[in-house]
C-alpha positions, -999 to 999 in steps of 0.1 A, spaced: 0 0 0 9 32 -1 26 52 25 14 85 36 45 111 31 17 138 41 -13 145 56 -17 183 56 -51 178 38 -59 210 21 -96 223 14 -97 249 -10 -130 264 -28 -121 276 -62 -140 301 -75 -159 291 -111 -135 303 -141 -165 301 -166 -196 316 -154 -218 287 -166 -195 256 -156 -193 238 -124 -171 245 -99 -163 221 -70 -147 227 -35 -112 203 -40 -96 183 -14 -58 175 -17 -27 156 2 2 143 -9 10 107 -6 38 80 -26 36 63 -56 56 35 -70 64 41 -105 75 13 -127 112 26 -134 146 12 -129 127 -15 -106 100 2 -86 109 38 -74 87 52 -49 80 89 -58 58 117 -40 25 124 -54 -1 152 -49 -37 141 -55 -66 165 -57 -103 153 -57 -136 174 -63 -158 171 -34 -196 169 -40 -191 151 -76 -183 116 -89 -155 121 -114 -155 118 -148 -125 123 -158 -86 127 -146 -58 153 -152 -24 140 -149 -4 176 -138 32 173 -147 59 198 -129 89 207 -152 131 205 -145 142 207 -111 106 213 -98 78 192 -77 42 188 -76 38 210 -49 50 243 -79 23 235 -98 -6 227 -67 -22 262 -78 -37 246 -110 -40 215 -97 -66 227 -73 -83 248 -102 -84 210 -123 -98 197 -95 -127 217 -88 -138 215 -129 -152 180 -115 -120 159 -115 -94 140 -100 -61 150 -103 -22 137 -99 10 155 -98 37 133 -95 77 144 -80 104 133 -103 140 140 -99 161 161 -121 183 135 -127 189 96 -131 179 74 -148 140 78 -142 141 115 -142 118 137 -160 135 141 -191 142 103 -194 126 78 -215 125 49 -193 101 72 -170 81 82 -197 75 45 -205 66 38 -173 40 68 -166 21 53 -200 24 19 -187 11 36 -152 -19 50 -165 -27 21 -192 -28 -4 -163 -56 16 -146 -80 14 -130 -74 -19 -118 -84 -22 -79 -41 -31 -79 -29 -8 -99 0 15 -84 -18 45 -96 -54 32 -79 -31 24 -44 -19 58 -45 -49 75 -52 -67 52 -23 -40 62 -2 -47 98 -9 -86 97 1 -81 75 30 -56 101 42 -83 128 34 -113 110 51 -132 102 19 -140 69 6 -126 49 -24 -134 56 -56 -127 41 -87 -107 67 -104 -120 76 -141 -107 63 -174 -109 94 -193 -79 116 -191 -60 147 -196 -20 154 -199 -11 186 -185 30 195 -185 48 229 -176 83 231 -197 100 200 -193 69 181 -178 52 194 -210 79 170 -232 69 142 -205 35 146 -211 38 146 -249 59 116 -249 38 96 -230 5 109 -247 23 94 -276 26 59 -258 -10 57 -246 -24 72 -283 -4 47 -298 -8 13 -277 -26 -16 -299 -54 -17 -275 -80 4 -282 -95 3 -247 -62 22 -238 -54 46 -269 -90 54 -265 -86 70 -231 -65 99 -237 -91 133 -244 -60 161 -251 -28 173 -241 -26 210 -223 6 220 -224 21 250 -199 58 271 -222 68 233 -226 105 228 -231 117 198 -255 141 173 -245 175 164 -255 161 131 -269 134 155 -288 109 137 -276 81 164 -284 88 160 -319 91 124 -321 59 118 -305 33 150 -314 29 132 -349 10 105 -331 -11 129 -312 -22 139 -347 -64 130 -342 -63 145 -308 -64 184 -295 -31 192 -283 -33 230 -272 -6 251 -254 -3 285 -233 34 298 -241 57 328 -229 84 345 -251 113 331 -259 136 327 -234 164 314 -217 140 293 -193 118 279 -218 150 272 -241 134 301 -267 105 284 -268 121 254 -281 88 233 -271 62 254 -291 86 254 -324 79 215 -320 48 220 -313 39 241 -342 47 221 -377 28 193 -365 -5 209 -360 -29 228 -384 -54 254 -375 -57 268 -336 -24 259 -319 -34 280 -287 -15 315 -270 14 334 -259 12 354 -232 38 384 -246 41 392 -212 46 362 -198 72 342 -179 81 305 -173 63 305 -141 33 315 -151 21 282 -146 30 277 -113 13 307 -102 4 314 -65 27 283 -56 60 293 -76 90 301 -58 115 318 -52 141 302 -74 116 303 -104 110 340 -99 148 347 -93 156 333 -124 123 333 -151 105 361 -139 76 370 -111 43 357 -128 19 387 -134 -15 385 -124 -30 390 -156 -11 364 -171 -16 338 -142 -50 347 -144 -51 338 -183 -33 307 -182 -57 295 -151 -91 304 -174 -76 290 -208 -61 257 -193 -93 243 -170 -112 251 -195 -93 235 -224 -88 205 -203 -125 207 -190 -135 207 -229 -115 178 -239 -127 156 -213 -165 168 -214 -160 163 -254 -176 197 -262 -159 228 -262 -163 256 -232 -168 284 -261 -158 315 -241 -121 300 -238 -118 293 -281 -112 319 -306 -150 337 -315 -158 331 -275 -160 360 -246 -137 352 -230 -107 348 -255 -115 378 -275 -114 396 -240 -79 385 -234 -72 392 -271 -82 429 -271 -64 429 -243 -30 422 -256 -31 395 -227 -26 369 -256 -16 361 -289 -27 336 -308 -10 305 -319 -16 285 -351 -5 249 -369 19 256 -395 15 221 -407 7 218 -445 11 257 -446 
């Protein structure tokens, strides 16, 4: 089973992003997961459940280099409380089964494809989580979402390649979109080896400008050849840490920028939303181009829009 690293439970109500869609007051702890790389390694995991709701769907929240799960908590709460469970997972900087690694790409796919089994490492974990929260089990959903901030955002594309490619459809069918957060490619250029395969599904990013902490944007120019039409934003004014928001720290800030509010604000409405559309299978409208919302942000100067180049 899995071992409680902590139990400072937090209860947060998140305000509703969208005027008409659901918001939910979230639950979260942090518990271990073992993680099927270089033998078993035993990782720490954030989990974040919507109270007052049976989920539908899941959001797997991945933190980039040199970070943790507990950067990017902001967002997962404001996943959560769209009506879902979420996961943010700790990985190392380094190793063999660190972020930017193959092997532990493999592995999160193989993670997610084997569940929800009741034995599943990812069902323990999130059992773990509730227990340690007071609630009861619950079968966690099969639908899901990939969500990665800079290097997290290559994880994420990588393994969104293994799960939209696995022979069998009852796992390739499971995976609703990819959100990514100024992702960073790889040295194994992983982004580009995999986003061909995410070809049928929506994969939509929210990036800075180029800079030295997103590698000049080194993830969207990947990103951008292999899709056609709406590709998502930049924030002009952005920085790398946008996405970690109100739980960014000091050595983000130091070295990539402090977030502005405008532009945490942004990425919070555009991400849930995007996320929340892929897994309800219907767009939210006010977040696309043509919808309040986005045009708001474009008049603005907040964003910029982003699109394919693929075929162009």
């Amino acid at each position: 089973m899995a071992r409680v690293a902590v139990v400072a439970a937090a209860v947060v109500a998140v305000a509703s992003l969208s005027a008409c869609e659901p918001s939910y007051t979230v639950k979260d702890t942090k518990v271990t997961l073992a993680v099927p790389c270089g033998g078993t390694t035993t990782v720490d995991a954030r989990w974040a459940f919507p109270e007052g709701v049976t989920p539908t769907g899941m959001i797997w929240l991945q933190h980039g280099f040199a970070r943790s799960g507990d950067n990017v908590a902001d967002l997962m709460r404001r996943y959560s409380a769209r009506g879902y469970v979420v996961v943010a997972p700790s990985f190392s900087a380094f190793g063999g089964c660190a972020i930017n690694a193959a092997a532990l790409h493999a592995a999160v796919a193989s993670l997610i494809a084997g569940s929800p089994s009741p034995t599943s490492a990812l069902q323990v974990s999130a059992n773990a989580a509730r227990s340690a929260l007071g609630l009861p089990a619950v079968t966690l959903p099969t639908n899901i979402v990939l969500s990665g901030h800079s290097a997290g955002g290559a994880a994420m594309t990588a393994v969104g390649g293994a799960l939209a490619s696995n022979p069998d459809p009852a796992v390739s069918s499971r995976l609703k979109g990819v959100v990514l957060l100024d992702p960073v490619e790889n040295a194994d250029n992983a982004m580009a080896a995999n986003l061909p395969k995410l070809a049928a599904l929506p994969v939509l990013t929210i990036s800075g400008g180029d800079s030295s902490c997103n590698a000049n944007s080194s993830g969207t120019k990947a990103l951008l050849p292999t899709r056609t039409g709406f590709a998502g934003v930049r924030l002009p004014s952005g920085c790398h840490c946008d996405a970690e928001a109100d739980t960014t720290d000091v050595l983000c800030t130091l070295v990539c920028g402090t977030p502005q509010q405008k532009n945490k604000d942004a990425l919070r409405d555009l991400a849930v939303d995007w996320a929340h559309s892929m897994l309800k299978g219907s767009p939210v409208a006010s977040v696309y181009p043509g919808g309040e919302t986005y045009e708001q942000l474009l008049a603005a100067g907040t964003i910029v829009t982003l699109t394919g180049t693929a075929g162009g």
